[in-house]
C-alpha positions in Angstrom: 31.0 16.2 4.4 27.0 15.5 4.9 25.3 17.4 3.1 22.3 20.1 4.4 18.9 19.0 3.7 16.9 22.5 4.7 18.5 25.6 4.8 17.5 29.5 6.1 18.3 31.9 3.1 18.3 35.3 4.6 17.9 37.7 2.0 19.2 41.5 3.1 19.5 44.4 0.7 23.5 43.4 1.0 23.7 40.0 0.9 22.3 36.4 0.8 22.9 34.4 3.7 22.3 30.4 4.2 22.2 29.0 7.4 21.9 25.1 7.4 18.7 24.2 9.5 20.6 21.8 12.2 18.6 19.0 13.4 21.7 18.3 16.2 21.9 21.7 18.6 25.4 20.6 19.6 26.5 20.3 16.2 28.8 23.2 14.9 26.7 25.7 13.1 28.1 27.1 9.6 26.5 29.8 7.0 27.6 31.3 3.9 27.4 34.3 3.1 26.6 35.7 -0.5 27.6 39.8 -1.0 24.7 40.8 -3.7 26.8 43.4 -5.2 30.3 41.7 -5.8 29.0 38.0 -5.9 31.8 37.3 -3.5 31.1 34.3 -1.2 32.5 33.2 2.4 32.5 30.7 4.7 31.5 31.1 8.4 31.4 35.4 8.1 30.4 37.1 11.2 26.7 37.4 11.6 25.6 40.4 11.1 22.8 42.7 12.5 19.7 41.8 11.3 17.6 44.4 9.4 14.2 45.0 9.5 13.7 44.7 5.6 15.4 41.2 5.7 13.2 38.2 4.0 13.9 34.5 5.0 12.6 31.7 3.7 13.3 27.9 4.0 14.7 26.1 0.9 16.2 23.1 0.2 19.4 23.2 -1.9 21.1 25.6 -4.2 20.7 24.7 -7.5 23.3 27.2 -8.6 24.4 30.8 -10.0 24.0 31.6 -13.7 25.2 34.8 -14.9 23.0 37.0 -17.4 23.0 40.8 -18.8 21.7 42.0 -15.4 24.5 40.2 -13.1 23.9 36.7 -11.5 21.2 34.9 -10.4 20.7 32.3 -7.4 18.5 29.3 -8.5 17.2 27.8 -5.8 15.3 24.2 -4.5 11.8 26.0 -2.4 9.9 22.6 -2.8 10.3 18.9 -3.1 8.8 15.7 -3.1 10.0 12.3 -1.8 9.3 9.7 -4.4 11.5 6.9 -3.3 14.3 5.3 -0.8 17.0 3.1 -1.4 18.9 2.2 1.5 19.1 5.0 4.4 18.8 7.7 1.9 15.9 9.6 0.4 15.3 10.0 -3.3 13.5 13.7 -4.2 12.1 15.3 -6.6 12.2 19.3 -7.5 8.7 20.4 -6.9 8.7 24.2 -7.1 12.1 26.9 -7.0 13.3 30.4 -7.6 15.6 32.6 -9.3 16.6 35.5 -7.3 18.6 38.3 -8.7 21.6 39.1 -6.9 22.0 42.8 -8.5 19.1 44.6 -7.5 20.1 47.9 -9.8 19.9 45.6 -13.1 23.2 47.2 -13.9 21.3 50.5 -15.6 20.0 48.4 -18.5 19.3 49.9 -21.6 15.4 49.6 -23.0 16.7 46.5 -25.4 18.2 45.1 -22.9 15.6 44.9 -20.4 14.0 43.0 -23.2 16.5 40.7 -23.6 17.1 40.1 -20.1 13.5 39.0 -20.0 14.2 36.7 -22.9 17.0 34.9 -21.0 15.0 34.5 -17.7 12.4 33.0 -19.9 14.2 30.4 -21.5 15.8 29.5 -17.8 12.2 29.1 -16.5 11.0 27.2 -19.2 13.9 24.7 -18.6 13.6 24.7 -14.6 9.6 23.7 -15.0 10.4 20.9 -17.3 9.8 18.6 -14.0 13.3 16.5 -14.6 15.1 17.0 -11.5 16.2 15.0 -8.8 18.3 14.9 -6.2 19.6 13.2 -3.1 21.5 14.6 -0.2 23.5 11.1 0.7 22.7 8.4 -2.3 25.1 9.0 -5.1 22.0 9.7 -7.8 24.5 10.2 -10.6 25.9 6.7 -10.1 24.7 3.1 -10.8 24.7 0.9 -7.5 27.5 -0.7 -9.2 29.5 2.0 -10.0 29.2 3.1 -6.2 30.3 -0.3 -5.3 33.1 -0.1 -6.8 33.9 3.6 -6.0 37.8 3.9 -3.5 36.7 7.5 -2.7 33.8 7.4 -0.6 35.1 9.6 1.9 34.9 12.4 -0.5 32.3 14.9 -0.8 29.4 14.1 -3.1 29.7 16.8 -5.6 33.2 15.3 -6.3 32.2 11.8 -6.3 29.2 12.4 -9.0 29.6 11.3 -12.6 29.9 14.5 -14.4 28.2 12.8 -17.3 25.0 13.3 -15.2 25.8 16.1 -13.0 23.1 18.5 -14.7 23.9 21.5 -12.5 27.7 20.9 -12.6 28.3 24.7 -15.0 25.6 26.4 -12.1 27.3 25.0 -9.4 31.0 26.7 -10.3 30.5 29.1 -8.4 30.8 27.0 -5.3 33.0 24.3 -6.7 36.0 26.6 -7.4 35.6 28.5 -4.2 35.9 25.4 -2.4 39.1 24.2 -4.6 40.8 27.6 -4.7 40.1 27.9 -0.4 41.2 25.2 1.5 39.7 26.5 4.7 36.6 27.6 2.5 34.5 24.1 2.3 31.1 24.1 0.9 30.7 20.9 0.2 27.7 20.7 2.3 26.1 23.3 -0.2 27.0 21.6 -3.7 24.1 19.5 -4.6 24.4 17.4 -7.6 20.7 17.5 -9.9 20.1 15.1 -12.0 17.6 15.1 -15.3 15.7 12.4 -16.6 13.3 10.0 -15.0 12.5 7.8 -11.6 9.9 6.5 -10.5 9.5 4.2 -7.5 6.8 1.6 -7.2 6.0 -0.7 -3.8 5.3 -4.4 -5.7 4.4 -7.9 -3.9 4.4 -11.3 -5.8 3.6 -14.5 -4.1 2.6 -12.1 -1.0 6.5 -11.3 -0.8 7.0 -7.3 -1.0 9.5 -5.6 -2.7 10.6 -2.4 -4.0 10.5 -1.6 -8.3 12.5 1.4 -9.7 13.8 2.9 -12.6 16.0 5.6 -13.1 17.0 7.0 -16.7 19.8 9.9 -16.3 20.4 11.8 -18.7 23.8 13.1 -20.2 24.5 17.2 -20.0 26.7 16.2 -22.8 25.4 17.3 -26.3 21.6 18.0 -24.7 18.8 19.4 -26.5 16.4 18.6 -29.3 15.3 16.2 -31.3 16.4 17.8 -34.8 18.9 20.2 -33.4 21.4 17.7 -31.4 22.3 14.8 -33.3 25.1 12.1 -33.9 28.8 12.3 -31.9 31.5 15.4 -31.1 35.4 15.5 -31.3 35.4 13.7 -27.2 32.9 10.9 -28.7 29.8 12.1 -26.3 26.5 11.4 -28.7 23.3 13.3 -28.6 20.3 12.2 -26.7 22.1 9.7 -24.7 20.5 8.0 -21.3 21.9 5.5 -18.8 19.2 3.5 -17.7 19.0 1.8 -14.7 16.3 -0.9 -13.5 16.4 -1.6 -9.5 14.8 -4.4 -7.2 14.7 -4.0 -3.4 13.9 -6.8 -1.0 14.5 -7.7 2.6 17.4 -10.2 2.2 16.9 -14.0 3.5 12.7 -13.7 2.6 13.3 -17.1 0.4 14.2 -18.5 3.4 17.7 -19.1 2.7 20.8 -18.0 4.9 21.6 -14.5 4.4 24.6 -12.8 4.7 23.7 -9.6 6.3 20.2 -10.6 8.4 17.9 -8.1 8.6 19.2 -5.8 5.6 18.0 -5.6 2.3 19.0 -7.2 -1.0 19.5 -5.3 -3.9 20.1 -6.1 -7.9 20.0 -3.8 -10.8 20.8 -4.0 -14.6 21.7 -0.6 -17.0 21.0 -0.5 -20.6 22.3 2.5 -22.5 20.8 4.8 -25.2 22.0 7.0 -27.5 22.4 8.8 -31.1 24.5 6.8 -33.7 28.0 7.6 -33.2 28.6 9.3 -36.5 28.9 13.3 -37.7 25.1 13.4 -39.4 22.1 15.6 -39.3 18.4 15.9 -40.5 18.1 20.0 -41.3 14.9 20.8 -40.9 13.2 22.5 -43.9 9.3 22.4 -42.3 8.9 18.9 -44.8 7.8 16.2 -42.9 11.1 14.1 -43.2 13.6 16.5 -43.4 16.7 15.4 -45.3 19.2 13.2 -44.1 23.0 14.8 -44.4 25.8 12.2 -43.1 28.5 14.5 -42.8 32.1 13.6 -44.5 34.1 14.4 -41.4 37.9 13.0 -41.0 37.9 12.9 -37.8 34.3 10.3 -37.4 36.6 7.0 -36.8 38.6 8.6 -34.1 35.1 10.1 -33.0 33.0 7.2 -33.2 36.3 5.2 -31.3 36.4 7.6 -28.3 32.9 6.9 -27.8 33.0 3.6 -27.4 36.2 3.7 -25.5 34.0 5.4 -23.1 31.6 3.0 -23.1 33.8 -0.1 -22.3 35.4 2.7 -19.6 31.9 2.7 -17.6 29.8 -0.1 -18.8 32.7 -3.0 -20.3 32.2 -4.8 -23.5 29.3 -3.5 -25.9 26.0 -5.4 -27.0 25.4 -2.8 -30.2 21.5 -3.2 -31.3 20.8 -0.8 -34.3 17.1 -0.8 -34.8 16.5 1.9 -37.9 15.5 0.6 -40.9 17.8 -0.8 -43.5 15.9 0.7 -46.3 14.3 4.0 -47.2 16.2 7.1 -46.0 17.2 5.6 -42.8 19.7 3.1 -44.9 22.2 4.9 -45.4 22.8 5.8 -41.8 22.5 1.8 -41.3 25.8 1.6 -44.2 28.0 4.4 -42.4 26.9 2.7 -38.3 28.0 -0.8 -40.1 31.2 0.8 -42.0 32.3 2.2 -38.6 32.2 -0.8 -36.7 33.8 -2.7 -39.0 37.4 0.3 -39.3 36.6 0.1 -35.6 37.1 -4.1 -35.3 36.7 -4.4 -31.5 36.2 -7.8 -30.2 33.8 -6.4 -27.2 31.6 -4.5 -29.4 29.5 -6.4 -30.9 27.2 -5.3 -33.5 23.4 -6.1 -34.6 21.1 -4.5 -36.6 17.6 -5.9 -36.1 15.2 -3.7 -38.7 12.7 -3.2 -36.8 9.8 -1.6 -38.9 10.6 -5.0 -41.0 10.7 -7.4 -38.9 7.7 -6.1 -36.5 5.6 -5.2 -39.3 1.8 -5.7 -39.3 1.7 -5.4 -35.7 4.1 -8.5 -35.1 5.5 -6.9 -32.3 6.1 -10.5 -30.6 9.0 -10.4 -32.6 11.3 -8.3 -30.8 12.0 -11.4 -28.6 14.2 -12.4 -31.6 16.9 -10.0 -29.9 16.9 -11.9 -26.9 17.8 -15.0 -29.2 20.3 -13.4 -30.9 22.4 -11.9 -27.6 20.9 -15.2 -25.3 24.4 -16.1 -24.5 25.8 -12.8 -24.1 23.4 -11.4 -21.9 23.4 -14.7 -19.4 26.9 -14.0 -19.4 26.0 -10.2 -18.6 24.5 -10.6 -15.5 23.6 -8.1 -13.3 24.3 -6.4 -9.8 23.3 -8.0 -6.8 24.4 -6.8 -2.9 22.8 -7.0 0.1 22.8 -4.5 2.5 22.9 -4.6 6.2 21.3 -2.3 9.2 24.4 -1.1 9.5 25.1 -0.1 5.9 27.8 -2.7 5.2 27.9 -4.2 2.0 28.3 -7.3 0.4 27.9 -7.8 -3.5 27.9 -11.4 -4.5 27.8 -10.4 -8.9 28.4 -8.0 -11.2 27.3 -6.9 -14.4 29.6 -7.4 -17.1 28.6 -5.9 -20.2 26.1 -3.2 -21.5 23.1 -3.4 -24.5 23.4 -0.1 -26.0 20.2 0.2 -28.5 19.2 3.0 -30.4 16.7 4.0 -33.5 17.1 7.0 -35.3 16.0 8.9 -32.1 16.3 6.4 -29.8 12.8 6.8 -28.6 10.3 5.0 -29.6 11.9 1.8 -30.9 14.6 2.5 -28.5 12.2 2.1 -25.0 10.2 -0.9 -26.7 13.4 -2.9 -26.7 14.7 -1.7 -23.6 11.9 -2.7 -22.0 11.5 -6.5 -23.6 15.4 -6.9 -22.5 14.5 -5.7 -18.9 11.6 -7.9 -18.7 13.8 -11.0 -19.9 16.3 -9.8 -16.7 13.4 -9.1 -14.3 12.2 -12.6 -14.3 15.7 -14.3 -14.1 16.7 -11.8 -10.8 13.1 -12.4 -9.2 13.7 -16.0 -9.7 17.1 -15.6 -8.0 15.7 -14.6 -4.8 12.8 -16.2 -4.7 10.2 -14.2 -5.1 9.5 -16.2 -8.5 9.4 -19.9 -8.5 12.2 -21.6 -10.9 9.5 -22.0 -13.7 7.5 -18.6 -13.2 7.1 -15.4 -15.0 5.9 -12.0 -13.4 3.3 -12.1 -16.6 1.9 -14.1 -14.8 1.0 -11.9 -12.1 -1.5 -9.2 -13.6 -1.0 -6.8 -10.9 2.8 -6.6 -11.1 2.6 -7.1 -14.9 0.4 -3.7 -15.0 2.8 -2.2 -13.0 6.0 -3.0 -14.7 4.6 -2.0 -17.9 3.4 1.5 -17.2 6.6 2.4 -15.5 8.5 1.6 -18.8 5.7 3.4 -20.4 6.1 6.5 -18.4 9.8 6.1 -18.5 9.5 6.8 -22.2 7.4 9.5 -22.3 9.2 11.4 -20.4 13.2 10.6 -22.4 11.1 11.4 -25.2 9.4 14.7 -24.1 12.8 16.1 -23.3 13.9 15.3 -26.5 11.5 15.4 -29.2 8.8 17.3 -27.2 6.0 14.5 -27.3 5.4 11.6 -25.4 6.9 8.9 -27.2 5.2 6.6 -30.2 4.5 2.4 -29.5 3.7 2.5 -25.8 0.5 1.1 -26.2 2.5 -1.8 -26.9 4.2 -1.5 -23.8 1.7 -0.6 -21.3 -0.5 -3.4 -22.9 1.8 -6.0 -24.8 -0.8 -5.7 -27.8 -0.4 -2.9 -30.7 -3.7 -1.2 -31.0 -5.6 0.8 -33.4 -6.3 2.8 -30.6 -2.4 3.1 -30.0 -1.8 3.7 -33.7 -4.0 6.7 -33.4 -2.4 8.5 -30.4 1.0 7.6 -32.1 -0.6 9.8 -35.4 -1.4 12.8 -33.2 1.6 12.6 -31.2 3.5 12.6 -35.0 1.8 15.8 -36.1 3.2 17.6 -32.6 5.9 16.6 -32.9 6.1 18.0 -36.6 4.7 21.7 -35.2 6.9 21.4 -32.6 10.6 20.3 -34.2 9.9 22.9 -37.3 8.4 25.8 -35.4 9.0 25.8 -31.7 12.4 23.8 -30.7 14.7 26.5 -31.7 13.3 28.1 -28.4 13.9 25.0 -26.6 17.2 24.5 -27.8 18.3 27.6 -26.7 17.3 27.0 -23.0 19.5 23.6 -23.1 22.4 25.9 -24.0 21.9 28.7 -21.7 21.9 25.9 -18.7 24.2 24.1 -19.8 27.2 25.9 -21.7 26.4 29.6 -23.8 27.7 32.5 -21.5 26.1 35.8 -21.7 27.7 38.7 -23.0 27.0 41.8 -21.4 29.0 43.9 -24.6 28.3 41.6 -27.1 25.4 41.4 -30.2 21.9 40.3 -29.0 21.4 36.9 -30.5 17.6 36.1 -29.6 16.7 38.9 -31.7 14.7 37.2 -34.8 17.1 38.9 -37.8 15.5 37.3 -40.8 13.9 40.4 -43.6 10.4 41.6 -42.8 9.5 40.3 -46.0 10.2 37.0 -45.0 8.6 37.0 -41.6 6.2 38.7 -42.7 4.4 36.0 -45.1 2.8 33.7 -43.1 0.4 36.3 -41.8 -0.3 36.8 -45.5 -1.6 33.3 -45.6 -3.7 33.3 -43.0 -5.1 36.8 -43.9 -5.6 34.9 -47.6 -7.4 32.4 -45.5 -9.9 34.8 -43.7 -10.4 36.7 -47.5 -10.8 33.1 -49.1 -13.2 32.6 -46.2 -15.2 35.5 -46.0 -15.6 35.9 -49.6 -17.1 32.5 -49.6 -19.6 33.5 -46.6 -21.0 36.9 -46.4 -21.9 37.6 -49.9 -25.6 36.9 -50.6 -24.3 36.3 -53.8 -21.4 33.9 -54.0 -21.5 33.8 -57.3 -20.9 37.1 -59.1 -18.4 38.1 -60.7 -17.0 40.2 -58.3 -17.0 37.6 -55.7 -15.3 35.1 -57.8 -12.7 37.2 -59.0 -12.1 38.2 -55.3 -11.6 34.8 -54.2 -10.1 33.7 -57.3 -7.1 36.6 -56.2 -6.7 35.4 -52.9 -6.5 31.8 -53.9 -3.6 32.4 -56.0 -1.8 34.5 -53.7 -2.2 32.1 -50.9 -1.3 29.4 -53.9 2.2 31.7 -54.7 2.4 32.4 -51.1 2.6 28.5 -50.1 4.8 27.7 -52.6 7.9 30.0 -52.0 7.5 29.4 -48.0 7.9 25.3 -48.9 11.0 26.0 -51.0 12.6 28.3 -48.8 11.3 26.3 -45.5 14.7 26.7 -44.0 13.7 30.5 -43.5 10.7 29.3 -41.6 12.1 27.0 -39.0 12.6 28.0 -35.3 16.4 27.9 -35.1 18.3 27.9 -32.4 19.7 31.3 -31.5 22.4 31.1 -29.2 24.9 28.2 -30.3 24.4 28.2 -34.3 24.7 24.9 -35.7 27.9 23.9 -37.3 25.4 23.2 -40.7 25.0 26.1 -43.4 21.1 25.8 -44.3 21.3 26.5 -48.2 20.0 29.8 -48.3 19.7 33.1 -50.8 19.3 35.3 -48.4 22.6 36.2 -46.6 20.7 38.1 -43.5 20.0 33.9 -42.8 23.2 32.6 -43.1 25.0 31.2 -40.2 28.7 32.2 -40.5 30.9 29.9 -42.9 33.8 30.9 -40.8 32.2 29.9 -37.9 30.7 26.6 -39.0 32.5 23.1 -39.1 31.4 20.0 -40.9 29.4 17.8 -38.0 27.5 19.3 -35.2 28.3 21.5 -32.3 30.3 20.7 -29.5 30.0 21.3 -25.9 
């Protein structure tokens, strides 16, 4: 079924109505109709009279319904930008979009929750405006080109061709997806548009005055989502925390070498994938507002089955496994380096194959050149690799001619920064070799070379990882001065210092927030009858000390100001008072820092941060040695 690309909502006091805008008059017309008070939804209802209070507006796809203390909500696509084509179909963006209510009594709210119904909302806006999502209405945006290729169900719908890995809206879109299974003469395919979150970016590129398309995609997994310190390691199905599929596209008009081609007229297209994500192991760093919070590898029974489902899952999508492990293998990272190595070895699978390449160590004092030493190590296995390469015709048939046949899955301890660098020098390495291929690059050429292309190609990996790395650890992410200019800087050094000290506000004192709003789109459900978890339940006491600090602060301050004599006795013992309760003060707020971190609210971690006071504790019955699973 194709799916609607601009749609009339009707909004009535009753119901919601969307009416695909049809760009063929002859072609049957359809709308669904939405009752506001029961939620209910059908298919091609009878119009009905049109009332003079009735709003309509053009959007452009339903994102989907979530359901909160005052009823359901419709989340819906009002703007979008284009930012790219491949093939016949367009590549958006979400630009703008709203959640409308479809209750308009609020269910008779109490006061508390009127406040808490506001909370909600805000934690859904503040994930919608995170600028992540895109879409397509006929290019299959949760799939590789490869895996589309290979795809025996084309003639299905969309929505039930996407990878669910990547389907960020799949929990929203319910709603419409079990209507559709549970009514066979109920279809609303053509209303069940798969999002996806992460990054794209298309760029229009010409070497040796032969144009082609650049574009990279990163999609990101709805599986174990959120933040930096609050989503780590594996769960029970093998799914890892902060993981990204990363796909790296050239477009061309086929035959431009001047060879035969296949398909005259079409296009030619390759792409290569690289994978990220957190080390496949039950661990955690609970945050305790030091710097370096401390590392806990958890002793879980069930890690080797864990960490095997995850690369059974792997193999499953990508095929045998080039492992590049780039934390340190000293300091507190180490021991995570031990457990990765311990793993792989119970594990013993010919087509994963491990590396760990320290990077810190062996890149240290700026000798970043030496990352190349990866694409020694792996030089046979990636050749062997490959990558995908099809042309396409005018008429959308398609011939691939190779394959890819394995998959570099890197990660750090974040699988950020480190993470993107190497991701980047192993695209580049790839780059050349397709360009070369179709002959946009001579046999002995490099893109380097080319200083417009080169500028490109390195700001798109650049902005590629500052936006995985905002998502996760709410910065943009450290060493990409090395990749938008090849060189580590002094300059870059310094952005990568004030980028660490927001990250450190941020992960201690603000994620807990952000957290929360990955869960609430992705998997908590709302009780209307149960407790109000947002509510901040730690003693006044406790909350209450920081303000003592800072009004120790303005004492310490003042006393040290506006006296004309700042040196009586008075004003010294003043000061002297305030200085030692600010010293006290200090003190017991760095030994209890667990009591001062922004923890998540609505899915408690399956950690018990050591604590005296029991108001703080999360649940022991409730909590499980590793991390929370979806």
């Amino acid at each position: 079924m194709t799916m609607h690309t601009s749609i009339k909502l009707y909004t009535s006091a009753d119901t919601f109505t969307l009416e695909p805008i049809q760009s063929d008059a002859s072609a049957p017309s359809e709308n669904v109709v939405i009752q506001r008070g029961s939620g209910q939804v059908h298919l091609n209802s009878p119009a009905t009279k049109v009332s003079s209070d009735e709003e309509v507006m053009t959007i452009y796809g339903v994102i989907g319904f979530i359901r909160l203390l005052a009823g359901e909500y419709m989340v819906v696509i009002t703007e979008r930008t284009k930012i790219g084509r491949i093939g016949e179909h367009d590549i958006f963006k979400v630009k703008d979009y709203k959640v409308l209510p479809l209750s308009r009594n609020s269910l008779a709210l109490t006061e508390a929750q009127v406040a808490e119904e506001a909370s909600y909302l805000s934690l859904l806006h503040s994930h919608l405006q995170s600028g992540l999502f895109h879409f397509s209405y006929g290019y299959e945006l949760t799939h590789t080109l490869q895996r589309q290729s290979e795809m025996k169900c084309s003639a299905l719908p969309i929505w039930e061709r996407a990878d669910e890995r990547f389907f960020w809206n799949r929990r929203l879109q319910s709603k419409f997806i079990d209507h559709t299974t549970a009514n066979k003469d109920q279809d609303l395919s053509g209303f069940i548009l798969p999002v996806v979150n992460g990054f794209a970016e298309f760029k229009s590129a010409e070497i040796n005055k032969k144009p082609f398309t650049f574009a990279l995609f990163s999609r990101r997994s709805r599986h174990r989502a959120g933040t930096r310190y609050f989503s780590r390691g594996v769960d029970a199905k093998g799914n890892v925390s902060n993981f990204n599929e990363t796909e790296q596209i050239v477009i061309a008009d086929a035959g431009q070498d001047g060879t035969a081609s296949a398909l005259p007229g079409g296009q030619i297209i390759l792409s290569h994938v690289q994978t990220r994500g957190s080390i496949p192991i039950y661990w955690t760093q609970i945050n305790n507002i030091k710097y370096t919070p401390k590392l806990q590898i958890f002793d879980n029974p069930e890690t080797e089955n864990s960490f095997r489902k995850h690369f059974e899952v792997q193999k499953e999508f990508y095929g045998p496994q080039l492992v590049i492990n780039l934390i340190n293998k000293k300091g507190y990272e180490g021991p995570m380096g031990v457990a990765f190595q311990k793993h792989v070895d119970i594990l013993n699978d010919p087509e994963v194959k491990y590396h760990h390449f320290d990077f810190h160590h062996e890149c240290s004092k700026m000798k970043w050149h030496r990352v190349s030493l990866l694409l020694d190590h792996f030089h046979e296995e990636l050749v062997s690799q490959g990558y995908f390469k099809a042309e396409i015709g005018k008429d959308g048939a398609e011939k691939v001619s190779q394959k890819q046949t394995s998959v570099v899955r890197t990660n750090c301890m974040d699988c950020l920064d480190r993470t993107n660098v190497v991701q980047s020098v192993v695209s580049r390495w790839v780059l050349n070799r397709q360009l070369r291929e179709i002959g946009i690059l001579g046999a002995d050429d490099k893109f380097e070379n080319f200083a417009q292309f080169e500028f490109l190609f390195r700001n798109v990996w650049a902005d590629n990882a500052d936006v995985v790395s905002c998502a996760y650890s709410g910065t943009g992410a450290l060493k990409t001065d090395f990749t938008r200019t090849g060189n580590r800087t002094k300059a870059g050094a310094l952005q990568d210092l004030q980028n660490s000290i927001v990250r450190y506000v941020k992960n201690n004192f603000l994620d807990g927030a952000r957290q929360d709003a990955y869960d609430l789109f992705l998997l908590y459900e709302v009780d209307a009858k149960g407790s109000y978890p947002l509510v901040d339940s730690r003693p006044l006491q406790i909350k209450a000390l920081p303000a003592v600090v800072l009004i120790g602060i303005t004492m310490l301050f003042a006393a040290v100001t506006l006296p004309e004599d700042t040196l009586s006795t008075m004003v010294i013992l003043f000061a002297s008072f305030w200085l030692a309760v600010i010293t006290y003060v200090f003190k017991f707020i760095v030994a209890n820092g667990t009591h001062y971190v922004n923890w998540p609210k609505l899915v408690p971690l399956h950690y018990v941060p050591t604590s005296k006071f029991e108001g703080l504790r999360t649940d022991p019955a409730k909590a499980s040695v590793g991390l929370k699973n979806e």
